[in-house]
C-alpha positions in Angstrom: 87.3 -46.0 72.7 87.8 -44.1 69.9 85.0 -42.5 67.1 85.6 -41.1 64.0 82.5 -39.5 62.6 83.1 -38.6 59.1 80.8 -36.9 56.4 80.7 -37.8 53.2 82.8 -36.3 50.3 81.4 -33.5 48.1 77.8 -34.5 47.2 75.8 -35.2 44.2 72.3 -34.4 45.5 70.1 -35.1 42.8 71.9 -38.7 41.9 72.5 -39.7 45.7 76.0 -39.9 44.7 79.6 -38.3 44.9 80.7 -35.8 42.3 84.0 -36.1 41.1 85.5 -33.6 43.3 84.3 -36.1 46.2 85.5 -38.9 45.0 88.7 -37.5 44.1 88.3 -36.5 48.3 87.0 -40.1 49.1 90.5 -41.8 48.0 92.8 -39.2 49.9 90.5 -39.9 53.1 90.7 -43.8 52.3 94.7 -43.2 52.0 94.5 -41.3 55.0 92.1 -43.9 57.2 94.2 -47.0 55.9 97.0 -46.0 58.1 94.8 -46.2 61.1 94.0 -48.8 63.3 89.8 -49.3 62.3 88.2 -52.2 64.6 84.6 -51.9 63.0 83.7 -49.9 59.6 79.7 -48.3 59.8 77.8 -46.9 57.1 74.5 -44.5 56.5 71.8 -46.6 53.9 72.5 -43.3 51.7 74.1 -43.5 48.3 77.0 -40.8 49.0 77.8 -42.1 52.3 78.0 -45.4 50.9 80.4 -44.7 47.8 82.4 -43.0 50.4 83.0 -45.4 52.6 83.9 -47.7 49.9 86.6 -46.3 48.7 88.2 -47.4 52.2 86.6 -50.3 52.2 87.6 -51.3 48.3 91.7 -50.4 49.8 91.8 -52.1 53.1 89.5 -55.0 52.2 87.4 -54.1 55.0 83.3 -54.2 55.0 81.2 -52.2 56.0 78.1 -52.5 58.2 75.3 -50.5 56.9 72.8 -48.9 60.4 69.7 -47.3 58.7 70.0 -44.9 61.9 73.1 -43.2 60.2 70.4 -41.7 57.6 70.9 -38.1 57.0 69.0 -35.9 59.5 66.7 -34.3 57.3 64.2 -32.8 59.8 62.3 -30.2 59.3 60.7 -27.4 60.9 58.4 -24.7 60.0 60.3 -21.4 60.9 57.5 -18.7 61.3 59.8 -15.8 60.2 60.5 -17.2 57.1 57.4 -19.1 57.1 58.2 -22.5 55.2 60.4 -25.5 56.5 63.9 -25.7 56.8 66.6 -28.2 57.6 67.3 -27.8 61.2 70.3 -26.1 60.8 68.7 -23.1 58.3 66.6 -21.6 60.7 67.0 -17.7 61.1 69.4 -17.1 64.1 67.1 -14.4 64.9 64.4 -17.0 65.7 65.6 -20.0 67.1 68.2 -18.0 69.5 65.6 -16.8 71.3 64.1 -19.6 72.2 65.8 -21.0 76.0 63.9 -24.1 75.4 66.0 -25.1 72.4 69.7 -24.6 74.4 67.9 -27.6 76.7 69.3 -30.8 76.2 65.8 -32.5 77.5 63.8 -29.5 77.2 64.8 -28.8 73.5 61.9 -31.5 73.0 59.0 -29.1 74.4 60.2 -25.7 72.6 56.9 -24.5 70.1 59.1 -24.0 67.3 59.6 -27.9 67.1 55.8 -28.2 67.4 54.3 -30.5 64.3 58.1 -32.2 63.8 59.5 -35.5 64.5 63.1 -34.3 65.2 62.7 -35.9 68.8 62.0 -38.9 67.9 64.5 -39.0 65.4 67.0 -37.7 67.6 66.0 -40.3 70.2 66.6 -43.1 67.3 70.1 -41.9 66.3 71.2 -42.1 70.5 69.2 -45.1 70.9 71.4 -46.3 67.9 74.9 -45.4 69.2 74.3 -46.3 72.3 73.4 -50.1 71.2 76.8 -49.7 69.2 78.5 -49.0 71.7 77.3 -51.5 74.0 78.1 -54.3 71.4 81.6 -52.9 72.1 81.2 -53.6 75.9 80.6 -49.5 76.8 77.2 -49.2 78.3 75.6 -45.3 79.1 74.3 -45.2 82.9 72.6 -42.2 83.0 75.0 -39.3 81.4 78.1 -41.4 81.3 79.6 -44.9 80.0 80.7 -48.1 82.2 83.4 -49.7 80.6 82.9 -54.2 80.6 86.4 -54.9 79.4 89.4 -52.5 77.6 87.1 -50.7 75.6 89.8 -49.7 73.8 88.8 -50.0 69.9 88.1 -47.1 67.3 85.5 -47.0 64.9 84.7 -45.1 61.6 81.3 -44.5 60.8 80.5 -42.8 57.4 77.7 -40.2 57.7 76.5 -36.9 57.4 76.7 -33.7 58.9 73.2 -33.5 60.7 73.7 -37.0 62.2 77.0 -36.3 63.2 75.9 -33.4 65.2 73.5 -35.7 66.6 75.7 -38.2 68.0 78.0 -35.3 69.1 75.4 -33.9 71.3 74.3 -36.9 72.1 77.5 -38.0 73.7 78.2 -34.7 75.0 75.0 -33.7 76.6 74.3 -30.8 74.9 70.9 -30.0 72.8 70.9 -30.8 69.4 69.8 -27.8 68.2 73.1 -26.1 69.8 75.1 -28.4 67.6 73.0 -28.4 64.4 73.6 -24.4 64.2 76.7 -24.3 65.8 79.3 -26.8 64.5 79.7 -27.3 60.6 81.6 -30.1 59.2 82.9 -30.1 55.2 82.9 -32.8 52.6 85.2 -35.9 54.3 85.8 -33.8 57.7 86.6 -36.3 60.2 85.4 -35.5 63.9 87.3 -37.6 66.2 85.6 -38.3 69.7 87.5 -40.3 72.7 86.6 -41.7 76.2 88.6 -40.0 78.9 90.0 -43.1 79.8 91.8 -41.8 83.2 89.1 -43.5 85.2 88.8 -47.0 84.9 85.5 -47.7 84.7 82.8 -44.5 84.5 84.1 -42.3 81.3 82.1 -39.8 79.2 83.6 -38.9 75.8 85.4 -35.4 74.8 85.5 -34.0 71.1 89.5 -34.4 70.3 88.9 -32.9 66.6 86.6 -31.8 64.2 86.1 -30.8 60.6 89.8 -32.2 59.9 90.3 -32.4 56.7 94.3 -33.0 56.4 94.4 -35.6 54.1 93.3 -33.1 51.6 
């Protein structure tokens, strides 16, 4: 099975939207996507995710399902050295690396600079998410891997955002969320493409094949 993750084009905050510059981005990713084999087209409720998936969806006459788990991640935590909230991935590197708590895939959960948030249970709603997904498509997660029922063999697009992107990565990877919020960075349209290691037949994890391509622009 095949994923491709992709964040929306250049963003229109205020408006929910795409500027021009990401729409003008939108179409060269539709162009790009249309030559590619897509068995099931997902979507985030938000506006700009939305508008970018259409623009495939409007050129392949393909639909898309909208999962109100694909929501943008926007959790936030106080971080005492700047003393305010930030979006997971703003807090000072010189506070949140020195916490061994928050490198913990399970432990993350416990660390005190996550104290007051709901980033867990958010985090636990976007795996829960894929996970159903991906059972739908006859992969279901035993543990830290996937048993294949069937060929397993179809690739799906799903239209997000960056934070819940790094979710699902670390999700299907293993590794915290945190490590993946402050550590990977994705641009308007990047494409992260995730695949089963499909040399065993029936127990497969996935591995990160590409990210933050943006070739069609």
């Amino acid at each position: 099975m095949k994923l491709l993750i992709i964040r929306h084009g250049d963003p229109d905050y205020e408006h929910d939207c795409l500027t021009d510059l990401g729409r003008e981005q939108a179409v060269k990713l539709a162009a790009r996507l249309a030559g590619t084999k897509i068995d099931g087209v997902y979507s985030s409720p938000m506006g700009r995710a939305r508008e970018t998936a259409g623009f495939y969806c409007d050129l392949t006459g393909r639909e898309a399902v909208v999962l109100p788990w694909l929501h943008e991640f926007d959790v936030k935590i106080t971080d005492t050295e700047l003393n305010e909230p930030v979006v997971t991935w703003d807090m000072l590197p010189s506070h949140w690396t020195k916490s061994p708590l928050l490198y913990d895939r399970v432990g993350y959960s416990s660390a005190p600079e996550l104290a007051g948030s709901d980033m867990h249970s958010r985090a636990l709603s976007v795996g829960e998410g894929l996970d159903a997904l991906l059972t739908s498509y006859g992969l279901i997660r035993e543990g830290n891997v996937y048993r294949k029922e069937g060929e397993c063999g179809e690739t799906l697009a799903l239209f997000c955002h960056f934070g819940v992107g790094c979710v699902m990565i670390a999700h299907l990877l293993g590794i915290s969320p945190m490590v993946a919020l402050n550590g990977l960075s994705a641009d308007p349209t990047a494409v992260a493409t995730l695949c089963t290691d499909d040399r065993f037949p029936t127990l497969v994890n996935f591995r990160l094949h590409g990210y933050n391509d943006r070739s069609h622009l």
